[in-house]
C-alpha positions, 0 to 999 in steps of 0.5 A: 239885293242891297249893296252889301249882299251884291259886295258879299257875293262878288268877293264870292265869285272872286274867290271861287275863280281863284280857288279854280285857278288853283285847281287848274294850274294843279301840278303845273310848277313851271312855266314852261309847263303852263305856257304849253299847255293851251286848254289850261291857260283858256280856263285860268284866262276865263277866271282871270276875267271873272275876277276884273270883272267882279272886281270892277263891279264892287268899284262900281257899287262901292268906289271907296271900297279898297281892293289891293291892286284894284285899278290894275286888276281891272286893267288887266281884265280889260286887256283880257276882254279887249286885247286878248292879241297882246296877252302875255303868258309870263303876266299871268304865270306872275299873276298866278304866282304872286297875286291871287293868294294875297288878294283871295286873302284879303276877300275872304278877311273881308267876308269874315269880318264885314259880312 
């Protein structure tokens, strides 16, 4: 597989994770709601790691391929993966809240226009 159908599938994978989170999170308006709800948080957390790590691997084939937030995505992978003791739940309900529309956006932009 060259390098840019490995790119190609991995903005895929990003943006069928966030389509999940959205499909997860579904009626869940508040975070107090979220914050309860402990098999939803698993599941979006799960995602969330996909997206750093699919996200650390375009960085890896690509290193000047420019992803919105693209170090803090992988940092925040890696506090899931390596810290998960420290996770934060008002982190990711912002995650959530503010940043994965923006990102899955500019993918699949990226998928319309490069490939």
């Amino acid at each position: 597989m060259d390098q840019k159908t490995k790119k190609a599938k991995l903005y895929f994978d990003i943006v069928a994770s966030i389509d999940l989170i959205e499909e997860f999170i579904g009626p869940l308006n508040l975070f107090d709601e979220y914050s309860i709800d402990r098999k939803t948080k698993s599941a979006i957390e799960r995602q969330l790691s996909i997206v750093g790590e699919a996200v650390k691997r375009i960085k890896d084939i690509d290193p000047q391929e420019h992803i919105e937030y693209r170090d803090q995505i992988i940092g925040f992978r890696n506090i899931l993966i390596h810290g998960y003791d420290i996770v934060n739940d008002g982190t990711i309900w912002l995650i959530i809240k503010d940043y994965l529309t923006p990102l899955k956006q500019e993918l699949l932009r990226k998928l319309e226009h490069d490939f």
